[in-house]
C-alpha positions in Angstrom: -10.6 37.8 31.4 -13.1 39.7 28.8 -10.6 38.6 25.7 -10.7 34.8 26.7 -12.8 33.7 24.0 -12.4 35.1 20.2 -16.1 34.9 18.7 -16.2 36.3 15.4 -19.4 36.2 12.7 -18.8 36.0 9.0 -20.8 34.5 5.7 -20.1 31.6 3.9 -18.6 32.4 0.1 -19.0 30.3 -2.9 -15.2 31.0 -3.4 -14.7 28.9 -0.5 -16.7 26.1 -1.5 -17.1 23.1 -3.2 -19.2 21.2 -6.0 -21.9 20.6 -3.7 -21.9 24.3 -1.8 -19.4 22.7 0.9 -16.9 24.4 3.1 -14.0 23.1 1.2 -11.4 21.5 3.7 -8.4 23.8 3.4 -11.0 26.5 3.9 -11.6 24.7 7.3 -8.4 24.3 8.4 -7.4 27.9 7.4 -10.2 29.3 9.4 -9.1 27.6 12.3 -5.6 28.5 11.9 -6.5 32.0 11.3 -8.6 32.2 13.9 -5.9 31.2 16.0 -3.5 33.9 15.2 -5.9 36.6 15.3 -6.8 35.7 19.4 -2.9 34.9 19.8 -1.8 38.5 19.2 -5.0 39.4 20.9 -3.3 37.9 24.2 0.1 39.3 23.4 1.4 35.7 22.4 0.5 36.0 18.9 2.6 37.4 15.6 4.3 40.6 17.3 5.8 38.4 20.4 7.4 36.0 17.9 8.8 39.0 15.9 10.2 40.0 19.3 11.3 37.1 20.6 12.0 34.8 17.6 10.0 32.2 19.2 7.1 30.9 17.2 4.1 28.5 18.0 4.5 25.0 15.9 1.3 23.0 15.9 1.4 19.4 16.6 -2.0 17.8 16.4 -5.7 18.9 15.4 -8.7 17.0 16.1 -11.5 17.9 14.2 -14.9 16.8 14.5 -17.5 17.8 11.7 -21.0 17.4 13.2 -22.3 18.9 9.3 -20.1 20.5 6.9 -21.2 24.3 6.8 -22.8 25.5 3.9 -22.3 28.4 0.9 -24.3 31.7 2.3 -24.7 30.3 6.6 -23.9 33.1 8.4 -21.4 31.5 10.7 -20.3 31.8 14.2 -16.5 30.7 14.9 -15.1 30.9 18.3 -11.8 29.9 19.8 -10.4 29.6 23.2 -6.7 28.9 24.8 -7.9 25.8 27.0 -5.1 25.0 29.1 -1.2 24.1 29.1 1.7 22.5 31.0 5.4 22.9 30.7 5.7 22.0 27.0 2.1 22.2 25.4 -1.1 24.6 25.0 -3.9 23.6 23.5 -6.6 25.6 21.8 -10.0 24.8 21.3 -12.6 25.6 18.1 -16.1 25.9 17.5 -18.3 26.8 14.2 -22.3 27.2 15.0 -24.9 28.6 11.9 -26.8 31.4 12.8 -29.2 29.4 15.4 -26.6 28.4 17.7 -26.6 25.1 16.1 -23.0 23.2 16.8 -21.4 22.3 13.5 -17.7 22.2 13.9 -15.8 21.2 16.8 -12.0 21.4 17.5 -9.4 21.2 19.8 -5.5 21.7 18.7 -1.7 21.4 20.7 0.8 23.6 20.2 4.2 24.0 21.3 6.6 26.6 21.5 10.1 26.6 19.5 12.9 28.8 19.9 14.0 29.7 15.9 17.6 30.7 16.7 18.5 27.5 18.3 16.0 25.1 17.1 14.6 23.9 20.3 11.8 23.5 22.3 11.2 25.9 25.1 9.0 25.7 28.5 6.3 28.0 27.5 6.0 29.7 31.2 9.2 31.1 30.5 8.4 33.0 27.5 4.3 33.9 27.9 5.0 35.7 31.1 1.0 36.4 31.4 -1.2 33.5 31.4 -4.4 33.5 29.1 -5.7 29.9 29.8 -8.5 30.5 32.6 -8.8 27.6 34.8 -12.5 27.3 34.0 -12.9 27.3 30.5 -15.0 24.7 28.7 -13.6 22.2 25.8 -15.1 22.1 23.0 -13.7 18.5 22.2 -12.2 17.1 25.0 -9.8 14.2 23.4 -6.1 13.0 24.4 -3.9 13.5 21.3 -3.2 9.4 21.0 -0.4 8.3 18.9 -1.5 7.3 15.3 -2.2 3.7 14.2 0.1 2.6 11.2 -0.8 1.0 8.3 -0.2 -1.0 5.1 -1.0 2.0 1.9 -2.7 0.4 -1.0 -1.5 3.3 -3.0 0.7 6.5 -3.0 0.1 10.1 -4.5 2.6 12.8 -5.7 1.5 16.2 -5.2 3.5 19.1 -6.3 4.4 21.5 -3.2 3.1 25.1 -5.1 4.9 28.8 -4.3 1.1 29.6 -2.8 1.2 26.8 -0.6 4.2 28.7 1.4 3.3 30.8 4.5 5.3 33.4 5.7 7.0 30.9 8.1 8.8 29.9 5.3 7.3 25.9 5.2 4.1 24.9 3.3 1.4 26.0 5.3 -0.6 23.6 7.5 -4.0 23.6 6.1 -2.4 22.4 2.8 -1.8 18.7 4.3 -5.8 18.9 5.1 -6.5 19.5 1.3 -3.6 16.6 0.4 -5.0 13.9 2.4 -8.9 14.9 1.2 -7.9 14.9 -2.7 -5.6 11.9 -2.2 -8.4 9.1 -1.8 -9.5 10.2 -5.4 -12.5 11.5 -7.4 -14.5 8.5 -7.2 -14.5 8.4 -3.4 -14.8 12.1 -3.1 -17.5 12.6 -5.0 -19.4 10.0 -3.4 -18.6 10.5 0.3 -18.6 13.7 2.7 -15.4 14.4 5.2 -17.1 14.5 8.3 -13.6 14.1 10.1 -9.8 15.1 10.5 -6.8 14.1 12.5 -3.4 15.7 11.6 0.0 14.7 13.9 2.2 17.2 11.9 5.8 15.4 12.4 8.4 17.8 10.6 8.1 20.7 8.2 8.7 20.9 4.5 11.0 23.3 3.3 9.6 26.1 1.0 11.9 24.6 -2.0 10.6 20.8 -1.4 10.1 20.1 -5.2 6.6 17.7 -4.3 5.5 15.1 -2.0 4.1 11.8 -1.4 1.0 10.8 0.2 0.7 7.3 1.2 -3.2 6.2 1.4 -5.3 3.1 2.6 -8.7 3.4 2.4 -11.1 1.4 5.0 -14.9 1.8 4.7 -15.5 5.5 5.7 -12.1 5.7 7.5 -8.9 6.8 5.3 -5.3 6.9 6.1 -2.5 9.0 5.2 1.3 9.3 5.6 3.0 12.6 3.8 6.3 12.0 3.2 9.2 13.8 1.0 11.7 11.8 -1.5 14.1 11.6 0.8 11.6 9.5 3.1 11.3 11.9 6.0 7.7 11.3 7.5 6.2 15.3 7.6 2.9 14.2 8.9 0.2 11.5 9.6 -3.6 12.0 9.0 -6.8 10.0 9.7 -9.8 10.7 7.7 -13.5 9.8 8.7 -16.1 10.1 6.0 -19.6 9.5 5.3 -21.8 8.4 2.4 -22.8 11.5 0.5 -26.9 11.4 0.0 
């Protein structure tokens, strides 16, 4: 299949960086997500079949590995893949390389599909009548999407859910939990260490008129937890953190 793989080439902005010329983390995560999109309608499974069929793709988990952090002016490679499925789940795989091929960014992501009139899951052979995961396509991180350890928070954080954080599914937007989780350990720690990790098990969604949220937090050495949840105690999403000592 010649549109099995999306590989698209694009330059770094300062806009999309931080203090220290970083790719900032909702940047990541937006890339990702946008990349996926673009390939979905691509393969006919994308924005125009869920206007169709009022069935849209919900992601579940994303694993992200951050081999190094890409940096303000790289020229970047990103490239994504559909990597396989079964009844219920798809999966989607990332990569981001510089200019000399070099791996910095690896990622693999599950998806469901939900029907938006009735509120259900639905077998995704039933609805994607073509099938766009070749049987030998690599993974870029080849990981089981584990169920998430709990933990004890040491403290909580209120963030206020913005009109800009609201996609046009109507529900904050999922890169937004990324950019929660990151500025919930606190400046000291941030400035001090470099995300060089993400897990996200998004749980339920938050309404577009969900007035702010609370991040539950535990910090371990370089590894961080986090549990977002609204006032009225529903869990919207768990997230594990791995970080590194900033040089």
């Amino acid at each position: 299949m010649a549109d099995a793989k999306l590989i698209i080439k694009r330059e770094l902005q300062t806009y999309q960086c931080d203090r220290y010329g970083n790719m900032r983390p909702g940047i990541l995560m937006n890339e990702l997500q946008g990349l996926g999109d673009t390939h979905a309608e691509m393969l006919g499974c994308g924005r125009t079949f869920i206007h169709e069929t009022n069935v849209a793709w919900v992601v579940t988990h994303y694993l992200v590995d951050i081999v190094k952090m890409p940096r303000n002016g790289e020229m970047l490679e990103y490239s994504t893949w559909p990597a396989s499925h079964d009844n219920l789940r798809a999966l989607r795989d990332f990569e981001i390389r510089d200019e000399n091929g070099e791996l910095l960014v690896r990622a693999t992501s599950q998806w469901v599909l939900f029907d938006l009139t009735n509120r259900r899951l639905v077998r995704i052979d039933d609805w994607v009548r073509h099938n766009p995961w070749p049987a030998d396509m690599e993974r870029a991180y080849d990981r089981k999407f584990e169920k998430f350890p709990g933990f004890e928070s040491e403290k909580t954080h209120t963030f206020k859910c913005r009109f800009d954080d609201i996609d046009e599914n109507q529900h904050i937007n999922n890169a937004v939990y990324a950019v929660w989780a990151t500025e919930s350990v606190g400046y000291a720690y941030r400035d001090t260490h470099e995300l060089c990790g993400i897990e996200l098990n998004y749980k339920h969604e938050i309404a577009p008129d969900t007035p702010q949220v609370n991040i539950d937090v535990k910090i371990d050495g370089l590894k961080t937890y986090h549990r977002v949840h609204t006032d009225d105690n529903t869990e919207n999403a768990q997230i594990v953190c791995y970080w590194r000592k900033r040089k």
